[in-house]
N, C-alpha and C positions, 0 to 999 in steps of 0.2 A: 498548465496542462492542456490537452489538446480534447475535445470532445467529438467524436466520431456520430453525427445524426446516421441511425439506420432503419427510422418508421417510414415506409412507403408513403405515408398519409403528411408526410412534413413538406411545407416548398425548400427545408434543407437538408432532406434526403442524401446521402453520399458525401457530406461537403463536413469540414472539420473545423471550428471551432475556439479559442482559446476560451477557457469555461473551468467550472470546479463544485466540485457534491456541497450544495448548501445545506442540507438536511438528511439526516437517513430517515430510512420508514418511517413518513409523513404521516401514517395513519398511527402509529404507532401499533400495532399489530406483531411485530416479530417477522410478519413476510411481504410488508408492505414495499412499492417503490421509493426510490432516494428521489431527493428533489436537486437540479443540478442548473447551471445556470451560466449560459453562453454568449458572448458576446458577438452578435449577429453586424452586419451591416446595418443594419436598422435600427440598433441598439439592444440592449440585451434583453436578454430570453430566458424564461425558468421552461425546464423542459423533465420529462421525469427521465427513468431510468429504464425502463420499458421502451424507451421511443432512440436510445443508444447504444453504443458497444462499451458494456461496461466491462468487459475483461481489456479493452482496448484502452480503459482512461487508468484502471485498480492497475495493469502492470507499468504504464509510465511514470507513477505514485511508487509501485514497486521498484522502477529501475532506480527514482532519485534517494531511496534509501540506499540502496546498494551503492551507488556514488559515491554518498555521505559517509559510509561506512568504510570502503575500501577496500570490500574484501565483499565473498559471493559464496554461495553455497558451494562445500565442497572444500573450502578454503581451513587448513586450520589455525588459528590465531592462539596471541594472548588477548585478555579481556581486561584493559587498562582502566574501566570507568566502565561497571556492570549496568547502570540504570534502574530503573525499577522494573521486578517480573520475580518469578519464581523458581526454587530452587530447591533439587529433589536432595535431601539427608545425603553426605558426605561428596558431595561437589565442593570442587577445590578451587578456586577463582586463579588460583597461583599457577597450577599446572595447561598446558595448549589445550585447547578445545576444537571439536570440528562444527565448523556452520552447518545443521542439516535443515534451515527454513528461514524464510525473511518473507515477510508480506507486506503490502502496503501501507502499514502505518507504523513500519519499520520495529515491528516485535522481530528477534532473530532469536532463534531456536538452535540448541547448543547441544550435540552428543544426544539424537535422535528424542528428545524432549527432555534432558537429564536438568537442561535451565532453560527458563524462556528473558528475555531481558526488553525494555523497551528502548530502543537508540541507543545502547551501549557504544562504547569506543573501543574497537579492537586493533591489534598490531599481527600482520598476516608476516607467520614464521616459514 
């Protein structure tokens, strides 16, 4: 993944990265920074999450599920290999489902919350 620096106060300001979130909320806290860590010309770098574009690093984590997946929100499938998640009383696994969410750690969201699954294998009908 690519890490976008965008702390004014960095001499890698503006400049991108191959790099990846080594830790969430370092403090553990619930709203602390993630800790992430870059590989620089100098060698590598732990930098937080504060000092990045972190919707810039969550959506190309988000794009390579969708890759993986083969199918995108909007898409309706079948669900050949559900994964683990959950699943609201008389969800049918048999019958198409619509994609309405995928996020970066490839949870995908089926029929506006009706299943949530983690990395499932779907086939787009």
């Amino acid at each position: 993944m690519k890490v976008k620096v965008i702390d004014p106060q960095s001499p890698y300001c503006g400049q991108e990265f191959e790099g990846g979130c080594l830790y969430y909320d370092i403090n553990h806290t619930g709203s602390s920074p993630d800790l992430f860590q870059i590989k620089t010309p100098e060698g590598e770098r732990r930098i937080l999450s504060t000092s990045i574009d972190v919707e810039h690093y969550w959506n190309q984590r988000r794009d390579e599920h969708i890759k993986k997946l083969g199918a995108n929100v909007g898409d309706t499938v079948l669900i050949t290999r559900s994964g683990g998640g959950s699943f609201k009383q008389g969800f049918d696994l048999l019958k198409p489902h619509k994609i309405t969410g995928i996020n970066s750690s490839g949870y995908v969201e089926f029929d506006n919350g009706e299943a949530t699954t983690f990395r499932p294998d779907v086939k787009v009908i």
